[in-house]
C-alpha positions, 0 to 999 in steps of 0.5 A, spaced: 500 500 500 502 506 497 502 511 504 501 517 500 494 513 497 490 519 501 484 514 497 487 508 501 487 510 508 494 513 507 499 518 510 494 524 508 488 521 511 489 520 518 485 521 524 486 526 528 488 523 534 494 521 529 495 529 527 495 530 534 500 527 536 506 527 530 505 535 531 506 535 538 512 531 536 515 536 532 515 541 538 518 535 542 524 534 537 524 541 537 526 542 544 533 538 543 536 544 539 531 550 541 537 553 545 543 552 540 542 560 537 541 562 544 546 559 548 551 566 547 545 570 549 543 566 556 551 567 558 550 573 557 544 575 560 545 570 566 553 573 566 555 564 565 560 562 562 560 557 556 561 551 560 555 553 566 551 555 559 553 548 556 550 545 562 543 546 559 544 540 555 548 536 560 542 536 565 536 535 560 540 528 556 542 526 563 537 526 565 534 522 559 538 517 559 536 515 566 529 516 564 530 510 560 529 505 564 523 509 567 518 510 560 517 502 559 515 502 566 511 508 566 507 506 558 506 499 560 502 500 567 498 507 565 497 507 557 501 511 552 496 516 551 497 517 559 504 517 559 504 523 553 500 527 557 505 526 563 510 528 558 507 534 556 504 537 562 511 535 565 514 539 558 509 545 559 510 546 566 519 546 566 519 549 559 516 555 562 520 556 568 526 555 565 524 562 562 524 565 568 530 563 570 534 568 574 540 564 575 544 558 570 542 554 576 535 555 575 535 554 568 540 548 568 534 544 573 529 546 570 532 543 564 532 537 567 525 537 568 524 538 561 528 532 559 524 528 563 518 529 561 521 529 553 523 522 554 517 520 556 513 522 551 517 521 545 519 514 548 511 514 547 510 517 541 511 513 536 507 506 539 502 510 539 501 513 532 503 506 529 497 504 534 491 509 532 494 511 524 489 508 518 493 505 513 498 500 516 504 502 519 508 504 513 504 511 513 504 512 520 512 512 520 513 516 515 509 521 518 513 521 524 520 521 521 517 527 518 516 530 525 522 528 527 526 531 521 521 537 521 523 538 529 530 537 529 530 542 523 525 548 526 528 548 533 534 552 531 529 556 527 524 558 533 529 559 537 533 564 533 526 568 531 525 568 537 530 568 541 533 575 538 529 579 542 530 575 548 533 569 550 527 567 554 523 567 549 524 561 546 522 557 553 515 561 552 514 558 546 516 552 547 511 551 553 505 555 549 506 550 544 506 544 548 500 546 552 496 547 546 499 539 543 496 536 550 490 539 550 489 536 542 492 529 545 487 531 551 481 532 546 482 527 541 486 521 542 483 515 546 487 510 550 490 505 547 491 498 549 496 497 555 501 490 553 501 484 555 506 484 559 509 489 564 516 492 562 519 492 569 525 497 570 532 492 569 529 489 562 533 495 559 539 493 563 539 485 562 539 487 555 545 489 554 547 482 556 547 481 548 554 482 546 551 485 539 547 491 542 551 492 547 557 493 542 552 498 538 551 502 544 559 502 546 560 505 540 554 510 539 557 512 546 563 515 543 559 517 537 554 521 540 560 525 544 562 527 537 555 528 534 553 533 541 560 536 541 558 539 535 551 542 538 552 543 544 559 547 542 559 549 535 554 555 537 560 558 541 565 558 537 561 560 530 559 566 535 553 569 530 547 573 532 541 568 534 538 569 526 544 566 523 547 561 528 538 560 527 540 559 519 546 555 519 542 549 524 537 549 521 541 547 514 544 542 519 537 539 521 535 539 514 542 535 512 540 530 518 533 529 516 535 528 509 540 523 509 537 519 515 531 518 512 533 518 504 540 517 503 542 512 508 538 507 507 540 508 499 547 507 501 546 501 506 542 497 500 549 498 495 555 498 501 552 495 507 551 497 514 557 496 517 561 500 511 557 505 512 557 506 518 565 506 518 565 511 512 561 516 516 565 515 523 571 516 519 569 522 515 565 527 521 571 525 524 575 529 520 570 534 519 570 536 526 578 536 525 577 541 519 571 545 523 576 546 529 582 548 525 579 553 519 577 560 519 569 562 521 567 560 513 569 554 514 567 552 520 560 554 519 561 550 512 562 544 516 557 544 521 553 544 516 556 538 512 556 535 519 549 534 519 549 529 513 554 524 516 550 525 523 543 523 520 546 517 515 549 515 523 543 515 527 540 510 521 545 506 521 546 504 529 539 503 530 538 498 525 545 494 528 543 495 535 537 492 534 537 487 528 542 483 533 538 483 539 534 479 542 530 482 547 523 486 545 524 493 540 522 497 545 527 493 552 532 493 546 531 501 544 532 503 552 538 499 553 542 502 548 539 509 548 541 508 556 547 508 554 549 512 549 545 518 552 550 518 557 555 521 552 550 526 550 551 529 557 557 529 557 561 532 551 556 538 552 560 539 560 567 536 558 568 540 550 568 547 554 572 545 560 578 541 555 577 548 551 579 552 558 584 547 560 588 548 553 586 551 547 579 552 542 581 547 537 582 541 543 575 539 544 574 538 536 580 534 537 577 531 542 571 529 538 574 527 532 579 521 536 570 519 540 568 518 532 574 514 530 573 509 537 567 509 535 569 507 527 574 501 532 569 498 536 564 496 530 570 494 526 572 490 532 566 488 533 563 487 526 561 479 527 557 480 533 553 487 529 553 483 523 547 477 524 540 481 522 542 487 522 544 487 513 538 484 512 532 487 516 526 490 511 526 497 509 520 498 513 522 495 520 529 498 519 525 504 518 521 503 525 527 502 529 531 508 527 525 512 529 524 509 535 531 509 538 532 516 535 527 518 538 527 515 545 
């Protein structure tokens, strides 16, 4: 069935609560960038250094990261459309404190919140579009990678829009537009059904027993440190007005969108994952290494460029982590984002922390040694990857990658 058959029951004719829940996941992933372009105005208005500002993103994927071991246990006892509203409401309510922070402590906790509720609801999200969508799941997944790539894409948009008249702004926005996506969510979707079996807090963990997902999440560990070194430190060193750091990450995003959904599988067809991959991993660590070494046109160039690399590697890792697993998708998916999460906390901390200690070019170096580890671990470890992960069908390799993308 062609999912964009409007006639068929298709990506264009979907019940509300389906249009309800991909448009409040727009604003979800919007969330992950929101802050890019304003990162130099929030250290200038709450007199913070780069590092205390960077923070922003280490508490928010921290805590993310530990809440993976919570959404499963949390959906499979109250139902997913209890658990997005939970998610949301959490969103709206430490969105809009964060933009009435006085000090880059407040804004830094409040952050934590927020991440909180975001990993709850898009760890939800897409079981519950797949669940409540008409035409089958192909239509349902296309329409949420849409949201995700559309997100991903805006987020440093809004927030250079409206982030140019004050950097508290975007937090506004962001929880006005939460607001509005729960009370559609509230309106028109109904519950749907619990699994049959409870997701217990540990299932994620024991399945990292499995030698091939666990080296996945090993080497997107390392991966995810290049891949928020270049988020969450990038805006510092461009240092653009909100408007054009807006621009050049939203180029990024589309870069990303593009190459994760369109590109990627078309290369995995012809090459295979695992050459894919390891071609991806080499090549953003040298565009990282030309980004921290090259004047300001070249590093605006290779941040946009690195989108393309980021967004072939978020495809390919979630088809290996999960193509080799033997736990349930979504025990499998919070295993792995457990783990790799934890890098995207950390590189945000450490990158202006290695830049005070040394010099501005050291955390791209930095940055580009973790995409070459991670390029070792799956060359080292390509026999426990292999297995299903070349043969998974488009459309599950679709499902996946969404769905550990996304939480």
């Amino acid at each position: 069935m062609d999912p964009f058959d409007a006639g068929a029951g298709g990506l264009l004719k979907q019940p509300k609560s389906v249009w309800a829940t991909a448009g409040a996941s727009v604003v979800a992933f919007m969330g992950i960038g929101l802050v890019d372009p304003i990162l130099p105005s929030i250290a200038s208005g709450l007199n913070a250094s780069a590092s205390q500002v960077s923070l922003l993103f280490t508490s928010y994927f921290l805590i993310t990261a530990i809440a993976m071991l919570v959404t499963g246990f949390v959906s499979s006892r109250i139902g997913g459309r209890k658990t997005l509203l939970l998610g949301l409401a959490l969103v709206v309510v430490f969105a809009g404190l964060s933009g009435t922070s006085g000090s880059v402590g407040e804004l830094v906790g409040f952050r934590a919140g927020w991440g909180l509720g975001n990993a709850l609801f898009v760890s939800t999200a897409l079981a519950v579009i797949v669940g409540a969508a008409a035409g089958g799941s192909a239509a349902a997944i296309l329409l949420y990678e849409s949201a995700l790539g559309l997100g991903m894409a805006c987020g440093p948009l809004l927030g250079a829009l409206l982030g140019d008249a004050s950097w508290r702004y975007p937090f506004f926005g962001t929880a006005f537009l939460m607001a509005v996506g729960f009370l559609c969510i509230a309106v028109f979707l109904r519950e749907q059904p619990k699994p049959a079996r409870k997701t217990s807090l540990l299932d994620p963990v024991k399945a990292l027993g499995h030698g091939g997902l666990a080296s996945a999440a090993v080497s997107a560990f390392f991966y995810n440190y290049t891949f928020f070194t270049v988020l969450a430190f990038t805006p510092f060193v461009l240092n653009m007005s909100p408007y054009r750091s807006g621009a050049v990450f939203f180029a990024w995003g589309v870069l990303l969108a593009v190459f994760s959904v369109i590109v990627a599988p078309r290369l995995q067809k012809r090459f295979g994952s695992l050459k894919v991959l390891g071609g991806s991993l080499v090549l953003l660590a040298a565009d990282v290494l030309v980004l921290g070494y090259g004047d300001h046109t070249t590093a605006v160039v290779c941040t946009i460029l690195s989108g393309a690399f980021i967004g072939v590697n978020n495809t390919v890792y979630t088809e290996l982590a999960l193509g080799v697993s033997d736990a349930p998708r979504p025990v499998a998916s919070a295993g792995y984002n457990f783990v790799r999460w934890f890098a995207a906390a950390a590189a945000p901390f450490f990158a202006p922390k290695i830049e005070e200690w040394t010099d501005l070019h050291m955390p791209f170096v930095v940055a580009a040694v973790t995409a070459v580890l991670g390029a070792v671990v799956v060359v080292v470890r390509r026999k426990a990857l292999t297995h299903e992960a070349e043969e998974l069908e488009p459309q599950h390799a679709t499902e996946d990658s969404v769905t550990v993308f996304a939480g």
